[in-house]
N, C-alpha and C positions, 0 to 999 in steps of 0.2 A: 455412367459410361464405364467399360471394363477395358480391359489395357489393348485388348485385338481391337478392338474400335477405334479407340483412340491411333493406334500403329497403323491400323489399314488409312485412315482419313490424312495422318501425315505423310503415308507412301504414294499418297493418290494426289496430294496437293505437290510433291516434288512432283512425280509427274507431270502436273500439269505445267509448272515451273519451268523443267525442262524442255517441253516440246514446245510453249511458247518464245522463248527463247533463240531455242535452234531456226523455228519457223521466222520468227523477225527478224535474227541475223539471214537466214536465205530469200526473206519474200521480200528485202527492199533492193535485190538486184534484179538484174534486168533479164533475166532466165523469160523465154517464151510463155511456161506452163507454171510460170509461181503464183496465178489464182487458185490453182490446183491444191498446193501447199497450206496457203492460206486457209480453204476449204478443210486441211485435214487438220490445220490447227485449232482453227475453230467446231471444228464437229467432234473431235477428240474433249476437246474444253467443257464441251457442251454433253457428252455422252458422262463424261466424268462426273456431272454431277447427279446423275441416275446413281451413280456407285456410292456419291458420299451420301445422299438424301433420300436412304432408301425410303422406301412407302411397301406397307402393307400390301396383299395382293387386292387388285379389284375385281370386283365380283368371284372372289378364289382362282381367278386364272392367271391373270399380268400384275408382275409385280416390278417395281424399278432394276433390280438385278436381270429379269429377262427381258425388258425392253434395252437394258443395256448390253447385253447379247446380241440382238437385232440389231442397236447400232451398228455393231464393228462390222456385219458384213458388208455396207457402203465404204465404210471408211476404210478398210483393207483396200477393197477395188480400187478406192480414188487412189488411196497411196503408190499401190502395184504399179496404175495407169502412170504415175509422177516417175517411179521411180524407172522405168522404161523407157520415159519418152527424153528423162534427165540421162541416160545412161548413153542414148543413140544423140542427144545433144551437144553433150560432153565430150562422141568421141568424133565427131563430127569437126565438133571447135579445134579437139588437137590434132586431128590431121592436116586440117586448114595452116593451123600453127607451123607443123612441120615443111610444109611445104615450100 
């Protein structure tokens, strides 16, 4: 293994590190849409190891680098949809607050 391997596999493993992390301190409260979260924890975790384990192309066309491409278009969405519905949630709670 040469040193970019080695450094891309340890930036992809904090990675994943972190988003688990953030997503279990947020997905054990009581938020509406934290299956959502959950969802992005786990498909991120899971897309991640398309990056570390890569694989040759099969039959010359898909290789783990472009299937991991393909993941992030769901996983953006589901995020967007989270961070939207946490946004109007949020501001929702502190106006209640306010009042």
């Amino acid at each position: 293994m040469n040193r970019v391997s080695i450094l891309k596999k340890v930036l992809l493993q904090h990675g994943h590190c972190e988003t688990s992390t953030g997503g279990s301190r947020q997905g054990v409260t009581r938020h509406p849409s934290k299956w959502k979260l959950w969802a992005v924890v786990l498909a991120t975790s899971l897309a991640m190891l398309l990056e570390i384990y890569d694989f040759p192309p099969y039959k010359g066309y898909v290789d783990a680098h472009a299937l991991w491409h393909a993941t992030t278009i769901p996983i953006t969405y589901l995020w967007r949809s989270f961070i939207k519905y946490d946004a109007k949630f949020r501001t929702t709670y502190s106006m209640k607050k306010v009042k």
